[in-house]
PDB file of N, H, CA, C and O in Angstrom:
ATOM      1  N   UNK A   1      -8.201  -6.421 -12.035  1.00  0.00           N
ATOM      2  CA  UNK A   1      -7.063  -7.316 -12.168  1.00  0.00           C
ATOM      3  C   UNK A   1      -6.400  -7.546 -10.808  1.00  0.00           C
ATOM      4  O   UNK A   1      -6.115  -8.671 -10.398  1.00  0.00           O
ATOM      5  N   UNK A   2      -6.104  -6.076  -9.933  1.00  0.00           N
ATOM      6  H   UNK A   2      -6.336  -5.162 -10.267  1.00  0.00           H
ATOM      7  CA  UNK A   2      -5.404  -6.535  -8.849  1.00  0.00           C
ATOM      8  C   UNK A   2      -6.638  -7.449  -7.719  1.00  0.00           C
ATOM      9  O   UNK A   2      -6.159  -8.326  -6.999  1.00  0.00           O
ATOM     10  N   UNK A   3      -7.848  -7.231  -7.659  1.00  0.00           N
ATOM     11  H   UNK A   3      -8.236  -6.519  -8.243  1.00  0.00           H
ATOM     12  CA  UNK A   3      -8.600  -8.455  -7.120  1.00  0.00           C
ATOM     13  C   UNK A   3      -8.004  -9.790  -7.384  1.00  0.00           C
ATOM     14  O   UNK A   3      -7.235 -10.577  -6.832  1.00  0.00           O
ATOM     15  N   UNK A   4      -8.728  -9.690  -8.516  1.00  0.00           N
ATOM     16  H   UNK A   4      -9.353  -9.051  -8.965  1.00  0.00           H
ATOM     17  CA  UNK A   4      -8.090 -11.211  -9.043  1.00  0.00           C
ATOM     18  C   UNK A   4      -6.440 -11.957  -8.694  1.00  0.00           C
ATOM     19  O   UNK A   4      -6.304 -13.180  -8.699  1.00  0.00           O
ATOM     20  N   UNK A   5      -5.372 -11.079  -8.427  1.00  0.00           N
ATOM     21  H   UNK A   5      -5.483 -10.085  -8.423  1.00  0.00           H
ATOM     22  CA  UNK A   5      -4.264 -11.253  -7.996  1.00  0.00           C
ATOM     23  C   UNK A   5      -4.184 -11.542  -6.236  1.00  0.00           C
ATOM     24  O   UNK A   5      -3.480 -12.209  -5.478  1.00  0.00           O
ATOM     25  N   UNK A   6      -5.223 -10.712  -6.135  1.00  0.00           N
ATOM     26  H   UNK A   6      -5.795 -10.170  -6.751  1.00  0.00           H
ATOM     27  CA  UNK A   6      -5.037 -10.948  -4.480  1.00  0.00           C
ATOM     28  C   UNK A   6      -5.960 -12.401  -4.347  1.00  0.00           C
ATOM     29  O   UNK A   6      -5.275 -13.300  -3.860  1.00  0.00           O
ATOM     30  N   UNK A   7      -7.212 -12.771  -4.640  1.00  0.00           N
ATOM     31  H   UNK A   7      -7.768 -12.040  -5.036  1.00  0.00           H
ATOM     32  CA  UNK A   7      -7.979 -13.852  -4.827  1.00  0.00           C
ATOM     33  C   UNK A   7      -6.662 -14.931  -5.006  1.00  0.00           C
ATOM     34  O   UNK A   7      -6.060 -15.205  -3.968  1.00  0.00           O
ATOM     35  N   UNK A   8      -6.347 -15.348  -5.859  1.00  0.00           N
ATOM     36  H   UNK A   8      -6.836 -15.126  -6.703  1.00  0.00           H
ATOM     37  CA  UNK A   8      -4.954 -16.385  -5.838  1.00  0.00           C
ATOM     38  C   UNK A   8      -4.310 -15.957  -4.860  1.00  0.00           C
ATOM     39  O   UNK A   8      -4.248 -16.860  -4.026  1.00  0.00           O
ATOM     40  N   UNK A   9      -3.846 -15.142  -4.552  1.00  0.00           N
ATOM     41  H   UNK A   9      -3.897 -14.408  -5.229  1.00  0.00           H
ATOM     42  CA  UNK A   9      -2.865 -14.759  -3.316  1.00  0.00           C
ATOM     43  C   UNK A   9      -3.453 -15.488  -2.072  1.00  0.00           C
ATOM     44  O   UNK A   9      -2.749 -16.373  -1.585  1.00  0.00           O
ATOM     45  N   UNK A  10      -4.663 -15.221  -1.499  1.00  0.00           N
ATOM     46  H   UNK A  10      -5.234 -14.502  -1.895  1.00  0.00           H
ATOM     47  CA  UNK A  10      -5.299 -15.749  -0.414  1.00  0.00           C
ATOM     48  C   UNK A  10      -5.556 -17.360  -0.509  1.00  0.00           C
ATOM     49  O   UNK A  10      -5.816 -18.136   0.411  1.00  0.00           O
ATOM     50  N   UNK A  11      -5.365 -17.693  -2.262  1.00  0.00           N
ATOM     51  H   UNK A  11      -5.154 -17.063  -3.009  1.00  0.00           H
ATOM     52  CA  UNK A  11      -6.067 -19.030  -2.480  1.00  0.00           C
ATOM     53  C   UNK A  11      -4.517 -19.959  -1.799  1.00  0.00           C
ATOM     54  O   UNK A  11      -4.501 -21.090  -1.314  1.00  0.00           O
ATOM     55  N   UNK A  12      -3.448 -19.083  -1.976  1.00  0.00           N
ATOM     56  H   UNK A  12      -3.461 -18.164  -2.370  1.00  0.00           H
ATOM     57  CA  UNK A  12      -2.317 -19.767  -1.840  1.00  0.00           C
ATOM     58  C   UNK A  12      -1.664 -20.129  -0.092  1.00  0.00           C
ATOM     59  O   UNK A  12      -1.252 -21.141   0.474  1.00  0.00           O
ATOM     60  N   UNK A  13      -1.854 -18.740   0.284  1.00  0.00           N
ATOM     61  H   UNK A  13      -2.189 -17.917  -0.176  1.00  0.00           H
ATOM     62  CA  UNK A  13      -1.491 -18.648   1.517  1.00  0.00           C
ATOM     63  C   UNK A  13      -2.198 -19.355   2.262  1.00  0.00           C
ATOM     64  O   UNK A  13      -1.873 -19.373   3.449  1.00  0.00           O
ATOM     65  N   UNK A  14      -3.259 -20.078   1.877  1.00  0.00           N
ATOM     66  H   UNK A  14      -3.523 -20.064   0.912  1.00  0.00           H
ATOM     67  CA  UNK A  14      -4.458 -20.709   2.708  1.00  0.00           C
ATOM     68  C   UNK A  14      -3.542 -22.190   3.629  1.00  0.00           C
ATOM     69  O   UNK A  14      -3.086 -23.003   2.824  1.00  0.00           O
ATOM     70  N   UNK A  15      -3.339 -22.462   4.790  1.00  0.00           N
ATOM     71  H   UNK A  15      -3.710 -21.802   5.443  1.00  0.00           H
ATOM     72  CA  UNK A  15      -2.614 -23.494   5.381  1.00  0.00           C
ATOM     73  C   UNK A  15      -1.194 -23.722   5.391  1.00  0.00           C
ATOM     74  O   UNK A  15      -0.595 -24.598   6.015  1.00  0.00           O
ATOM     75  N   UNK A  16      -0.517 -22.462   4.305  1.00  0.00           N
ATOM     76  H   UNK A  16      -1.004 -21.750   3.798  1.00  0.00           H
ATOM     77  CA  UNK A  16       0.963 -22.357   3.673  1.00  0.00           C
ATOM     78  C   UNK A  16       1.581 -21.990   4.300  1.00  0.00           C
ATOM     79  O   UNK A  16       2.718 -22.449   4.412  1.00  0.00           O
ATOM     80  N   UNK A  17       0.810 -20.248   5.540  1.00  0.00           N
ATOM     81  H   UNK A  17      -0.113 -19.875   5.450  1.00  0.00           H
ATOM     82  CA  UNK A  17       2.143 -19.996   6.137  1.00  0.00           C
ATOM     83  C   UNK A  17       1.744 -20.093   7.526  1.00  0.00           C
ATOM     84  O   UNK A  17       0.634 -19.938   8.036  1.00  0.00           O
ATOM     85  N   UNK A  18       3.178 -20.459   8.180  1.00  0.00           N
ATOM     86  H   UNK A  18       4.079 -20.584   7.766  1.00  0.00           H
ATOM     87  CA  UNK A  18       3.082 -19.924   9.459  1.00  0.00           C
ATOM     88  C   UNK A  18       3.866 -19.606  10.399  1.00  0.00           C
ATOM     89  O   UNK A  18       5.080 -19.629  10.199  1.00  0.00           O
ATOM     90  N   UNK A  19       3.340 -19.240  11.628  1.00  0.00           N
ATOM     91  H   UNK A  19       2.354 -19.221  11.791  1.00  0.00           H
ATOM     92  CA  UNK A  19       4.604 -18.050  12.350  1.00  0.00           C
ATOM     93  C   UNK A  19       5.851 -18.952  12.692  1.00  0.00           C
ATOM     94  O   UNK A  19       5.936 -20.172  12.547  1.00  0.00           O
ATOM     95  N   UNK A  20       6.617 -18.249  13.085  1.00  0.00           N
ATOM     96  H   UNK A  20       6.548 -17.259  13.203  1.00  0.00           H
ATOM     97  CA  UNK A  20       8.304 -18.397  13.374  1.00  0.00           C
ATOM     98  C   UNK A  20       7.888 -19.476  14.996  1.00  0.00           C
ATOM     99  O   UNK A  20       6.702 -19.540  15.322  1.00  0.00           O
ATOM    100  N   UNK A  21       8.673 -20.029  15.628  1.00  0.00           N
ATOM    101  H   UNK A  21       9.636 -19.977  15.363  1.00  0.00           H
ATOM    102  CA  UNK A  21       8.504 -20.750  16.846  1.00  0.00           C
ATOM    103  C   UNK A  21       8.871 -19.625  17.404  1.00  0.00           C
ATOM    104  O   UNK A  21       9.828 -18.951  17.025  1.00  0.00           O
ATOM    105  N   UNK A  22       7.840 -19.253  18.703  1.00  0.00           N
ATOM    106  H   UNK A  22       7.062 -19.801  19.011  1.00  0.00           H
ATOM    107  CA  UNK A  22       7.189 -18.426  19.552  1.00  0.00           C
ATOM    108  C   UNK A  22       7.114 -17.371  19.806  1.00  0.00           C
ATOM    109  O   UNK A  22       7.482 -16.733  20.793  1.00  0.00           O
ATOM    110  N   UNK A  23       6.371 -16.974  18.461  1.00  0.00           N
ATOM    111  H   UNK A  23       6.072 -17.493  17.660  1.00  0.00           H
ATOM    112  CA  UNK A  23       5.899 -15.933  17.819  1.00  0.00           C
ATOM    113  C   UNK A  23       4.646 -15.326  18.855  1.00  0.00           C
ATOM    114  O   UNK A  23       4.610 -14.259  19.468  1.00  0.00           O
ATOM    115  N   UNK A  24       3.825 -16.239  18.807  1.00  0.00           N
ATOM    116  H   UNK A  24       3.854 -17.105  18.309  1.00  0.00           H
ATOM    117  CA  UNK A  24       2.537 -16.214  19.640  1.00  0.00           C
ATOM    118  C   UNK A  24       3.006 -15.868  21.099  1.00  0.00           C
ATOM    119  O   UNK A  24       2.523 -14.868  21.630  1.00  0.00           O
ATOM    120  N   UNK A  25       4.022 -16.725  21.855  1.00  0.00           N
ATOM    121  H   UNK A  25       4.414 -17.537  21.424  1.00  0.00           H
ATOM    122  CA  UNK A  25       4.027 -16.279  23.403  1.00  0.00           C
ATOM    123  C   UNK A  25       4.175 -15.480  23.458  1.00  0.00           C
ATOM    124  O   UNK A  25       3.607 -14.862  24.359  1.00  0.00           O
ATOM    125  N   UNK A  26       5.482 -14.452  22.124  1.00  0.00           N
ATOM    126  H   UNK A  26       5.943 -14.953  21.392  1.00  0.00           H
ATOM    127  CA  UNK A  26       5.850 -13.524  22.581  1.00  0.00           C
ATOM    128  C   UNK A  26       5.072 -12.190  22.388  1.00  0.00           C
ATOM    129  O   UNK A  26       5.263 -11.168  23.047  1.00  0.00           O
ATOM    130  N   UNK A  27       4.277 -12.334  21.509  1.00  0.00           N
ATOM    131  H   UNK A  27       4.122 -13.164  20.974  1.00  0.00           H
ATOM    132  CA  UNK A  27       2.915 -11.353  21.184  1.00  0.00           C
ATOM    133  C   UNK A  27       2.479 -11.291  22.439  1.00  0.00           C
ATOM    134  O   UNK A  27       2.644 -10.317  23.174  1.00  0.00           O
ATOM    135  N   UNK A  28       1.854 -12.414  22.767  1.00  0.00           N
ATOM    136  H   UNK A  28       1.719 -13.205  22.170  1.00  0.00           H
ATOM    137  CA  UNK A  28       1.342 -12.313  24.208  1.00  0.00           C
ATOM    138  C   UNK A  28       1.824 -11.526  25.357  1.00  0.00           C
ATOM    139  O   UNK A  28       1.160 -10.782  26.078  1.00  0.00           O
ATOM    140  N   UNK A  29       3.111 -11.812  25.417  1.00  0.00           N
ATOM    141  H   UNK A  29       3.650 -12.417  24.830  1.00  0.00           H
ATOM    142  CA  UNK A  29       4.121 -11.052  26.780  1.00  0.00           C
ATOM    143  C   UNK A  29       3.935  -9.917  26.277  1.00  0.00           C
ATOM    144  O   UNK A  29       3.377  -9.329  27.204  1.00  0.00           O
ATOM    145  N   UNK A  30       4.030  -9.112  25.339  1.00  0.00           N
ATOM    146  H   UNK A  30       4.483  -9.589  24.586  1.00  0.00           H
ATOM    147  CA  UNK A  30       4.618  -7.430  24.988  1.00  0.00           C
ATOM    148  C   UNK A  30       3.105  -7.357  25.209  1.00  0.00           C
ATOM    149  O   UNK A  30       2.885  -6.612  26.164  1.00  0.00           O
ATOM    150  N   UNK A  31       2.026  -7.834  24.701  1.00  0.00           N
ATOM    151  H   UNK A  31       2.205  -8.440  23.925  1.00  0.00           H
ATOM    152  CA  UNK A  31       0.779  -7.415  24.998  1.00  0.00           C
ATOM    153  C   UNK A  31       0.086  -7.305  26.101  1.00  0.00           C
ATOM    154  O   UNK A  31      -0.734  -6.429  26.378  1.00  0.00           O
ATOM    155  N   UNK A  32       0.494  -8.401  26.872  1.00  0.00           N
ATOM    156  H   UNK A  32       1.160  -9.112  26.647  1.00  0.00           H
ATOM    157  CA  UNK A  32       0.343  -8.266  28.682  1.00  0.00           C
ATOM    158  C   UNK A  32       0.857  -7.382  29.297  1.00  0.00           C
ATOM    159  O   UNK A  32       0.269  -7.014  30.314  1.00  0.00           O
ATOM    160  N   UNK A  33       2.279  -6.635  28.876  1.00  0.00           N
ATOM    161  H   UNK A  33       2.757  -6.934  28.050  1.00  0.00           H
ATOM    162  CA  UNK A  33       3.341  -5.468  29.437  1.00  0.00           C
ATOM    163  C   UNK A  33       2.674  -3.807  28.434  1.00  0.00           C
ATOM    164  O   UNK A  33       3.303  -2.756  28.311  1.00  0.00           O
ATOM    165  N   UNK A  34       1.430  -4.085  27.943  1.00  0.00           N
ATOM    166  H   UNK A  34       0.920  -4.939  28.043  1.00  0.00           H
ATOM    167  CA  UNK A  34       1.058  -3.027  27.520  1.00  0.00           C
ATOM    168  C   UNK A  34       1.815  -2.511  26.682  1.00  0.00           C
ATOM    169  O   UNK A  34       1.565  -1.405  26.203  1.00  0.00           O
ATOM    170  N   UNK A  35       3.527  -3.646  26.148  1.00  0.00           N
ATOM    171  H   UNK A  35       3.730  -4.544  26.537  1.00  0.00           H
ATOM    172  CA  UNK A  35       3.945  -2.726  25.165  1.00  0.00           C
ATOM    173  C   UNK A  35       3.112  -2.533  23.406  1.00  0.00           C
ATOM    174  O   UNK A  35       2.252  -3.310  22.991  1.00  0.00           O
ATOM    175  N   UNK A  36       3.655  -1.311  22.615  1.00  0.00           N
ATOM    176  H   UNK A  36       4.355  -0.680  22.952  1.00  0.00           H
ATOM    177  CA  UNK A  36       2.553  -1.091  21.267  1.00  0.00           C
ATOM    178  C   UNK A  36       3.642  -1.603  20.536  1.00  0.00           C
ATOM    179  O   UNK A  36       4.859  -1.460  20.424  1.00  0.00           O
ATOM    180  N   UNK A  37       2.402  -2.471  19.938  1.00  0.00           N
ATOM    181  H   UNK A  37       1.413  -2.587  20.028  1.00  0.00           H
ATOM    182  CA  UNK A  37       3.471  -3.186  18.466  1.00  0.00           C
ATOM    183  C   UNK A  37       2.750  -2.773  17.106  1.00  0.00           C
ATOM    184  O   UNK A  37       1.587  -2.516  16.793  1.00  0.00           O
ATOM    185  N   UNK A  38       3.899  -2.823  16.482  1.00  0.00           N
ATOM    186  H   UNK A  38       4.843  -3.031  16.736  1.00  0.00           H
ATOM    187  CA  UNK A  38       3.415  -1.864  14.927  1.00  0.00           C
ATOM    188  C   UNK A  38       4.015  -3.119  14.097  1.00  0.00           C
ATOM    189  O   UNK A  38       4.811  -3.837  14.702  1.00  0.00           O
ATOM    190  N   UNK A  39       3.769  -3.360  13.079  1.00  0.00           N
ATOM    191  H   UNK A  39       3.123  -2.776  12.587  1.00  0.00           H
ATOM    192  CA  UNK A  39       4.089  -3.713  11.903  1.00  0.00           C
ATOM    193  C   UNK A  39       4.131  -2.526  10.552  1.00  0.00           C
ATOM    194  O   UNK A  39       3.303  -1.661  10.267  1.00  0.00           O
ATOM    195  N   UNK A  40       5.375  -2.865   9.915  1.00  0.00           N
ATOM    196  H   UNK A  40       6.048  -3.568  10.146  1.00  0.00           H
ATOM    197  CA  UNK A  40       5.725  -1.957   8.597  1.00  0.00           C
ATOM    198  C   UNK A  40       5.810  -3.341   7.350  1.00  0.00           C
ATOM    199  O   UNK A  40       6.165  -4.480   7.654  1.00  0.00           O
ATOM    200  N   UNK A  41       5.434  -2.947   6.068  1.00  0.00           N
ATOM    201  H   UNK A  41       5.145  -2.022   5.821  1.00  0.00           H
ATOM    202  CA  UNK A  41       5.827  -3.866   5.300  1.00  0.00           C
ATOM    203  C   UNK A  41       5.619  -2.523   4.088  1.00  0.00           C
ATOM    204  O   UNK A  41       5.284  -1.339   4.080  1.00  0.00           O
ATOM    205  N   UNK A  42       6.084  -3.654   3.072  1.00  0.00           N
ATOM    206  H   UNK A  42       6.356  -4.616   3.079  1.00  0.00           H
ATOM    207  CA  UNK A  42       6.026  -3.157   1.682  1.00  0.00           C
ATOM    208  C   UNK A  42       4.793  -3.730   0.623  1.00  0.00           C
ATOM    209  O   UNK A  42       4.312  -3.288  -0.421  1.00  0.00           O
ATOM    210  N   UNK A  43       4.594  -4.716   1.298  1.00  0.00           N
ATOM    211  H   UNK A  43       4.984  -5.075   2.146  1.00  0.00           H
ATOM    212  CA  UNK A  43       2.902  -4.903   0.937  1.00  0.00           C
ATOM    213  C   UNK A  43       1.927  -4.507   1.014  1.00  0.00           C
ATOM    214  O   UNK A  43       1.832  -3.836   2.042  1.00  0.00           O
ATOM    215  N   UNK A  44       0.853  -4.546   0.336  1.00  0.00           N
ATOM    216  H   UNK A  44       0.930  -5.091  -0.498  1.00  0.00           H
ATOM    217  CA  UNK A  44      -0.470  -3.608   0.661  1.00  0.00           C
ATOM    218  C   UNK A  44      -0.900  -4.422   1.664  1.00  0.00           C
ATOM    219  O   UNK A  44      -0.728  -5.624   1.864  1.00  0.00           O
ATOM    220  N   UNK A  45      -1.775  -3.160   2.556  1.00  0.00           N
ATOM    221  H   UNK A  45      -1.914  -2.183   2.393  1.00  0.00           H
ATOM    222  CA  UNK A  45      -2.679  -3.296   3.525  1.00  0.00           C
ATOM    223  C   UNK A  45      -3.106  -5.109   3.728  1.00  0.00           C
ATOM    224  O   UNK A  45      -2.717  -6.073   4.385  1.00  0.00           O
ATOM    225  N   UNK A  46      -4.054  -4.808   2.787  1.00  0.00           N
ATOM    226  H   UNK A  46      -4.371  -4.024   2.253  1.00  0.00           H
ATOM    227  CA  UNK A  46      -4.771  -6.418   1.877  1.00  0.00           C
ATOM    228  C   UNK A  46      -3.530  -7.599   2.572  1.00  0.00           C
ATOM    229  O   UNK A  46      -3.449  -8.319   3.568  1.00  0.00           O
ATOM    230  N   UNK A  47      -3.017  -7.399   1.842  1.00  0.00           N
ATOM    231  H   UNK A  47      -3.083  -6.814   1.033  1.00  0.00           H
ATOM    232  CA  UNK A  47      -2.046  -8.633   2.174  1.00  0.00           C
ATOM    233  C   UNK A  47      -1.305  -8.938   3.445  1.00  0.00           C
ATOM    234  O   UNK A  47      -0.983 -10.089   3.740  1.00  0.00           O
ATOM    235  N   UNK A  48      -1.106  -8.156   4.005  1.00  0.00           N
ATOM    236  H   UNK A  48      -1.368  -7.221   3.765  1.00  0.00           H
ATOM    237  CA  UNK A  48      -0.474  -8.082   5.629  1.00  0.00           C
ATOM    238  C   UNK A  48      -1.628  -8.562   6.226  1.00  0.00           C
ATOM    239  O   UNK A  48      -1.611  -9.712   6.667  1.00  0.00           O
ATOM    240  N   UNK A  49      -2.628  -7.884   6.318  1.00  0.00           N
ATOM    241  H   UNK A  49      -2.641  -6.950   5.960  1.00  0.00           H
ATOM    242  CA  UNK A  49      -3.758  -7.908   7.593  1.00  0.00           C
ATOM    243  C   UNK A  49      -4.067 -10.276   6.878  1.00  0.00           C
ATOM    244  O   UNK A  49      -3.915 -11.214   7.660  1.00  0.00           O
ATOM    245  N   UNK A  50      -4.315 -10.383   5.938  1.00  0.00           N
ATOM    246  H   UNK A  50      -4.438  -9.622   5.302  1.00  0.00           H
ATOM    247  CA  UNK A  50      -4.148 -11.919   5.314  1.00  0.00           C
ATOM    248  C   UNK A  50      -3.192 -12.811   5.763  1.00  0.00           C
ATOM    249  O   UNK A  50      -3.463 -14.001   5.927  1.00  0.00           O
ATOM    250  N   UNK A  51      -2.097 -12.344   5.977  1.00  0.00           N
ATOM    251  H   UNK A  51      -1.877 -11.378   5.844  1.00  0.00           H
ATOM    252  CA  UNK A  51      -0.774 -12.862   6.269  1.00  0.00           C
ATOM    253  C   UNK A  51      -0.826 -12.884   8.314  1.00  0.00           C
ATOM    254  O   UNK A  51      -0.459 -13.758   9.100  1.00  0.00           O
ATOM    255  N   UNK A  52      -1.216 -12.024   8.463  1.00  0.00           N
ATOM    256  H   UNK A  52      -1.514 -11.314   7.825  1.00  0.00           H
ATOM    257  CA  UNK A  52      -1.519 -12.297   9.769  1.00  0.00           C
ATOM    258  C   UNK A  52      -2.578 -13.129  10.069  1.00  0.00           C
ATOM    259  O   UNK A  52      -2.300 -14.110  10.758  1.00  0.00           O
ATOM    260  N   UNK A  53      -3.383 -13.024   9.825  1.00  0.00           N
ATOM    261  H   UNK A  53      -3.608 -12.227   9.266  1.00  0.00           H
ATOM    262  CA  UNK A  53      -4.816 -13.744   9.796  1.00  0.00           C
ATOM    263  C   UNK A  53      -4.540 -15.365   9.441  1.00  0.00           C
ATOM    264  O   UNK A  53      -4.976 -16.220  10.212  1.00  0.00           O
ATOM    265  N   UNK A  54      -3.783 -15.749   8.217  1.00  0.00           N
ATOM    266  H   UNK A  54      -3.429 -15.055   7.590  1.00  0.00           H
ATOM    267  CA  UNK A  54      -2.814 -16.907   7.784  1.00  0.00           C
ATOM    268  C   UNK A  54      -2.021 -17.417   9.464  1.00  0.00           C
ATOM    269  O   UNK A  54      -2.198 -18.537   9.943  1.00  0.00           O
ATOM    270  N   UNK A  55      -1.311 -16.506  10.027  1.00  0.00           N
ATOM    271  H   UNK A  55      -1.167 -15.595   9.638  1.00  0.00           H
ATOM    272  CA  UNK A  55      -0.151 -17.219  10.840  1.00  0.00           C
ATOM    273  C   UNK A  55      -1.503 -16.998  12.045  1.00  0.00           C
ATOM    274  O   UNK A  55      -0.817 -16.596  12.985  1.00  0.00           O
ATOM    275  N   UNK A  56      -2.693 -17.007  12.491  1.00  0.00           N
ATOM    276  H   UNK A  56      -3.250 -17.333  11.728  1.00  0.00           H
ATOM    277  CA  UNK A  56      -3.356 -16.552  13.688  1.00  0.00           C
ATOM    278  C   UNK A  56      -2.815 -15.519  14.674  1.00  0.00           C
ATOM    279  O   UNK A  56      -2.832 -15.759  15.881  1.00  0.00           O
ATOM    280  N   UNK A  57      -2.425 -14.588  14.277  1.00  0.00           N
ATOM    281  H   UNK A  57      -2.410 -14.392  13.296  1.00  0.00           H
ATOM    282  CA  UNK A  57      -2.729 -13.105  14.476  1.00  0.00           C
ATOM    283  C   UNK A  57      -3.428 -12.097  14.095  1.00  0.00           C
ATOM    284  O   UNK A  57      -3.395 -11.574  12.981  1.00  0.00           O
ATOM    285  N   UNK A  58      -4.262 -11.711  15.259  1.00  0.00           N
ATOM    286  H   UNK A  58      -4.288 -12.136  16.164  1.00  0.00           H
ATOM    287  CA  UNK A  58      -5.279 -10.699  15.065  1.00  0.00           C
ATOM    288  C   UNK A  58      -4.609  -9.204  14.369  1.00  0.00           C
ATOM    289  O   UNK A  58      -3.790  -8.651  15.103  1.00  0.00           O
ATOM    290  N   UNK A  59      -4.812  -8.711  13.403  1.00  0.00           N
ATOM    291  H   UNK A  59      -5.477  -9.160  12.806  1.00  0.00           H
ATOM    292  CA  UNK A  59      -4.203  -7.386  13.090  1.00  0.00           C
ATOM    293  C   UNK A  59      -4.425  -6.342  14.108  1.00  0.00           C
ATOM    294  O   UNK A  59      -3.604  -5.429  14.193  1.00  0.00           O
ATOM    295  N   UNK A  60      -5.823  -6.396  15.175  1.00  0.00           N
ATOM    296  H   UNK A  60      -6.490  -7.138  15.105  1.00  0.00           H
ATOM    297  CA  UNK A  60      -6.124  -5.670  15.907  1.00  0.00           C
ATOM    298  C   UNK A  60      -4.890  -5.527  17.143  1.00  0.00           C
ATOM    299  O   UNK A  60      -4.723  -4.530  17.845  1.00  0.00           O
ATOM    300  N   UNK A  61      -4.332  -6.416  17.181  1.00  0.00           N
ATOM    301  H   UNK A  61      -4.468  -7.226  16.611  1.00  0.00           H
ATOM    302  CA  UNK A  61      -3.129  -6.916  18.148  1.00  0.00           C
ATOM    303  C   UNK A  61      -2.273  -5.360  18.212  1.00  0.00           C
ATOM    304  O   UNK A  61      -1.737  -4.902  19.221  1.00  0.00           O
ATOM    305  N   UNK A  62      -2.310  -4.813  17.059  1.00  0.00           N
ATOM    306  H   UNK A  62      -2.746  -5.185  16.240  1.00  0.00           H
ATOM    307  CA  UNK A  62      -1.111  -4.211  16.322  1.00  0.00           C
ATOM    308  C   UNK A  62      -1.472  -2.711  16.720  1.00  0.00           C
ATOM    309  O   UNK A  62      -2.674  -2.458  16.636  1.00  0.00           O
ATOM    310  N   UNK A  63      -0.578  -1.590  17.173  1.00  0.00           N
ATOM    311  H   UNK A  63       0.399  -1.796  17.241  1.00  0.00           H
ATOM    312  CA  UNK A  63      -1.596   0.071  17.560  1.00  0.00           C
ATOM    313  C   UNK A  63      -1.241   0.808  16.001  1.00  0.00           C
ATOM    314  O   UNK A  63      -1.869   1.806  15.648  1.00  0.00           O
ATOM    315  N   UNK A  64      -0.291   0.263  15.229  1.00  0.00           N
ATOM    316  H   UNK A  64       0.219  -0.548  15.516  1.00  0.00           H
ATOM    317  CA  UNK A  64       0.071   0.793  13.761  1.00  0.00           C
ATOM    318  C   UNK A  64       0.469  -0.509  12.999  1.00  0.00           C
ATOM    319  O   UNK A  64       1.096  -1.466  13.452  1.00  0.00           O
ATOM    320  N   UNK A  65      -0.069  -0.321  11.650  1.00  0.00           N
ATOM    321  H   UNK A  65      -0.578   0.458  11.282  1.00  0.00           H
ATOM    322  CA  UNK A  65       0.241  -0.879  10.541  1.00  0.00           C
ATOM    323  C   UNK A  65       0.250  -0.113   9.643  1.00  0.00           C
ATOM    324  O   UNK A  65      -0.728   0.486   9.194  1.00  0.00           O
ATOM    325  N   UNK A  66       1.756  -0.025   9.154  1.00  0.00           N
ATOM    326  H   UNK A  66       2.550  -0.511   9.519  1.00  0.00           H
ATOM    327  CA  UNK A  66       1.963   0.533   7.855  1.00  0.00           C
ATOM    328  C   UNK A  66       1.925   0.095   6.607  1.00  0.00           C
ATOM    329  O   UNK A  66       2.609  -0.928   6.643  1.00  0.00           O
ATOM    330  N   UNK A  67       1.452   0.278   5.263  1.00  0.00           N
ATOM    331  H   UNK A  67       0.896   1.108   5.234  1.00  0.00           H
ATOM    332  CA  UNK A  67       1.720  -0.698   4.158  1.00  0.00           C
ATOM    333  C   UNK A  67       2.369   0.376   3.125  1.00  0.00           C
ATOM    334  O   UNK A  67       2.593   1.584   3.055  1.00  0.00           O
ATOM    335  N   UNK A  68       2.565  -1.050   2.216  1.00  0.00           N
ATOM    336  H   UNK A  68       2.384  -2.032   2.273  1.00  0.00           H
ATOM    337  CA  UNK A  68       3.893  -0.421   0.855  1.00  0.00           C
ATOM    338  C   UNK A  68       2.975   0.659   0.224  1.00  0.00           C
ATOM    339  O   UNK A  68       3.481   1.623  -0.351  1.00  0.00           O
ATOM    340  N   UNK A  69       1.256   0.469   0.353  1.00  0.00           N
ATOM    341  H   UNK A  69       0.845  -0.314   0.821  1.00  0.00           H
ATOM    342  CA  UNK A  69       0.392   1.282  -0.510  1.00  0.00           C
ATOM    343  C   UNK A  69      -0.366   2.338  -0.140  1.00  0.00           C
ATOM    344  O   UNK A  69      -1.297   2.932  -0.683  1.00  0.00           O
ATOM    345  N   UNK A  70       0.289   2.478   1.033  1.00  0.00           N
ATOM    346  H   UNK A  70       1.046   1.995   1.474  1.00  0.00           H
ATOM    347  CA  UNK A  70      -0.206   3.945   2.177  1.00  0.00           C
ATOM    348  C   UNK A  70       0.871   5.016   2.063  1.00  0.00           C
ATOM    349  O   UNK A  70       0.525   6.181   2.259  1.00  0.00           O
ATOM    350  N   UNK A  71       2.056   4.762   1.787  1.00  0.00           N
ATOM    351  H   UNK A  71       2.337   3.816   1.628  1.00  0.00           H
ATOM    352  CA  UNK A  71       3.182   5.609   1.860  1.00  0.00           C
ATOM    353  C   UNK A  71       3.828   5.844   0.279  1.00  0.00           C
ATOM    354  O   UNK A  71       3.982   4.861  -0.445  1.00  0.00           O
ATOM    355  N   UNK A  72       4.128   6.974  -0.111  1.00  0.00           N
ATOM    356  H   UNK A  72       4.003   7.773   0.477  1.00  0.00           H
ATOM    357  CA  UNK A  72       4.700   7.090  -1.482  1.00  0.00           C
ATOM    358  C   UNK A  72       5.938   6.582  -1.608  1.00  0.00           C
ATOM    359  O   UNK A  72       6.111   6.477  -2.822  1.00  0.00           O
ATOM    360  N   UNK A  73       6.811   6.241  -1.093  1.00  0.00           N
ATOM    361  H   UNK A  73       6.671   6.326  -0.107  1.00  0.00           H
ATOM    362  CA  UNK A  73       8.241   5.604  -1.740  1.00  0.00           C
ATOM    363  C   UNK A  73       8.468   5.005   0.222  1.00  0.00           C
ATOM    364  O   UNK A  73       9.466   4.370   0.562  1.00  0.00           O
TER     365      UNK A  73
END
């Protein structure tokens, strides 16, 4: 079932989202200055690493990603 939920999920996000205005340069700068960027959400894994991938960000970009379905509360 949760396949199938994420399948629509991806079917939706497809061209729907995208990043904030200059989102991208600024990835770029902290990544050129060697600083580590993490992302936290409350979403599963699945859906973040999608959601990035959606706005053209590499998840690899990232030295931590946390999700809602890795952590107990």
């Amino acid at each position: 079932k949760k396949k199938q939920v994420y399948e629509i999920y991806f079917g939706l996000i497809a061209g729907l989202l995208t990043a904030f205005p200059g989102v991208h340069d600024l990835l770029g700068q902290l990544r050129d200055k060697k600083i580590s960027l993490a992302v936290a959400s409350s979403a599963d894994r699945i859906k973040i690493e999608a959601n990035l991938k959606a706005i053209k960000v590499d998840p690899a970009w990232f030295h931590a990603i946390v999700a809602g379905d890795e952590v107990p509360q």
